[in-house]
C-alpha positions in Angstrom: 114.0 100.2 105.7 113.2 100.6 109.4 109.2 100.7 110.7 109.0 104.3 111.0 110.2 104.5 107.4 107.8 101.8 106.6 104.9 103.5 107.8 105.8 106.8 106.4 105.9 105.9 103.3 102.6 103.8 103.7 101.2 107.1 105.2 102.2 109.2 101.6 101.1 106.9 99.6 97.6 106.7 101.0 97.5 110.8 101.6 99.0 111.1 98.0 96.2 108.4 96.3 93.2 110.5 98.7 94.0 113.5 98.6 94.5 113.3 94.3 91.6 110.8 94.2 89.4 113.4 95.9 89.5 115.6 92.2 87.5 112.7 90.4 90.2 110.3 89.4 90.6 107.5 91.0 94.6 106.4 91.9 94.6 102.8 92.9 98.5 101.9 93.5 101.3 103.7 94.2 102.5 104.0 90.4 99.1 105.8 89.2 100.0 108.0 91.9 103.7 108.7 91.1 102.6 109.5 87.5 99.4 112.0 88.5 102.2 113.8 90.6 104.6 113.7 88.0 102.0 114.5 85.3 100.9 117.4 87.6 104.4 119.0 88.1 105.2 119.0 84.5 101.8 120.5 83.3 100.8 122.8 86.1 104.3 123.5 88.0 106.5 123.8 85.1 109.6 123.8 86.7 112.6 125.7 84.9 116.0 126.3 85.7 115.9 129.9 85.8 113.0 130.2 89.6 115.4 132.0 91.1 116.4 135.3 89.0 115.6 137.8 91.6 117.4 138.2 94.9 115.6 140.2 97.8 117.6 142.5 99.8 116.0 140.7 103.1 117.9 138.4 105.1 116.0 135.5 107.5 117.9 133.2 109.0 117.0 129.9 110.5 116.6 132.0 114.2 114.8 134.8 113.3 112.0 132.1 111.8 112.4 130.1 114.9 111.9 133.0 117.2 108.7 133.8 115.4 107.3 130.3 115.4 104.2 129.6 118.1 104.3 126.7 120.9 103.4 123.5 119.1 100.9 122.7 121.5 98.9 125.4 120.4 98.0 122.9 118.0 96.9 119.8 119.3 96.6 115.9 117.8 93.1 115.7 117.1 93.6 111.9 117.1 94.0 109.8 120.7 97.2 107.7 119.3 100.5 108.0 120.4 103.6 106.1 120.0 104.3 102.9 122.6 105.8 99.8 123.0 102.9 98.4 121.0 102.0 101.3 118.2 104.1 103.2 115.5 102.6 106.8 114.6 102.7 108.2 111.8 101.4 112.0 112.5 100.3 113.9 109.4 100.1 117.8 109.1 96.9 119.2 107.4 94.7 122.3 106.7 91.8 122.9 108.0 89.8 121.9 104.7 91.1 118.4 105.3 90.8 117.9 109.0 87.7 119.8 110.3 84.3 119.2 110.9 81.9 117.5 108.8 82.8 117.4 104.7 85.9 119.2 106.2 86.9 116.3 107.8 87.8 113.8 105.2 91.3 113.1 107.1 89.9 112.7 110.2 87.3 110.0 108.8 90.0 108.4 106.7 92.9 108.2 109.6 90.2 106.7 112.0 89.0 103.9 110.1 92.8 102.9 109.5 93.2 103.2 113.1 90.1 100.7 113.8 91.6 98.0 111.6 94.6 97.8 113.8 96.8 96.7 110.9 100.3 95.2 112.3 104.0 96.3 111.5 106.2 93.4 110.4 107.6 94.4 113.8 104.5 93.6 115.5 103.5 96.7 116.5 99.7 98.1 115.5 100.1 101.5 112.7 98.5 104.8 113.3 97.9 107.5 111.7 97.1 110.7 113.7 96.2 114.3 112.4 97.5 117.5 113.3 95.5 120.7 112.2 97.1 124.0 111.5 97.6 126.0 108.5 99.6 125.1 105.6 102.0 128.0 105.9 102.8 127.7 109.6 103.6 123.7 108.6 106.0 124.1 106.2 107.8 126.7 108.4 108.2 124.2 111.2 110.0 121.7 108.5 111.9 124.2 107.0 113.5 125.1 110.2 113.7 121.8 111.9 111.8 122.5 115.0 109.4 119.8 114.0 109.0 117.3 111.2 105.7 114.9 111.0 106.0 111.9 108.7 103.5 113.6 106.4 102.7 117.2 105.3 99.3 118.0 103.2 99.1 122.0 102.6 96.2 123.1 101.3 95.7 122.7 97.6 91.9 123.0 96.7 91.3 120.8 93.3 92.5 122.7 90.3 94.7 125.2 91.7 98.3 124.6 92.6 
């Protein structure tokens, strides 16, 4: 597994283990987490084989969602890390109920203090974590096209609801 793939899957596990931890459990390792997700997706998702019964007489196509995408920049790292000869990022996208101000800010908080440990990369270069803010909708529709993929992706999901 190469660095970046290291890191990434570092960076999941420690969103995965907050983000779930943040609803009152606490998920200390990376197989308490697998099973919450699991455990979630079979009692709250209930996935069947039949989701997609109805077809809609629209058509989108990878272009038309691209040409109604906004500039990236519009939405800014709030965090000063960037990849270097010396750091690996790993840039997560969040909602705003994760990466604001104050109690909103619980990923900013959390992806500083990893940054101040300055944890090394068997690679010897330092990890980072850095936070991109913009809705959870607007997220997914740059993955789903390809225009731009972070390492992480954390859509809104207050506790309780899915």
């Amino acid at each position: 597994m190469n660095m970046r793939n290291t890191l990434t899957v570092t960076a999941l596990a420690w969103l995965v283990a907050t983000t779930l931890s943040g609803c009152g459990e606490t998920l200390d390792t990376k197989e308490k987490a697998e099973a919450k997700v699991a455990e979630l997706v079979q009692t709250d998702i209930q996935p069947t084989q039949r989701e997609n019964q109805y077809r809609a007489n629209i058509q989108l196509t990878r272009t038309n969602l691209l040409a109604m995408l906004p500039d990236l920049a519009e939405y800014p790292l709030l965090l000063d890390v960037t990849d270097s000869n010396d750091t690996e990022v790993a840039e997560i996208f969040t909602s705003a109920d994760k990466a604001g101000k104050g109690l909103d800010g619980v990923y900013l908080e959390l992806a500083e203090n990893f940054n101040q440990q300055r944890q090394t990369l068997s690679n010897g270069k330092k990890a980072a974590i850095t936070i991109r803010k913009l809705d959870s909708g607007l997220g997914a529709q740059f993955i789903m096209t390809g225009q731009y993929i972070a390492e992480a992706y954390s859509p809104r999901m207050p506790c309780g609801e899915v």
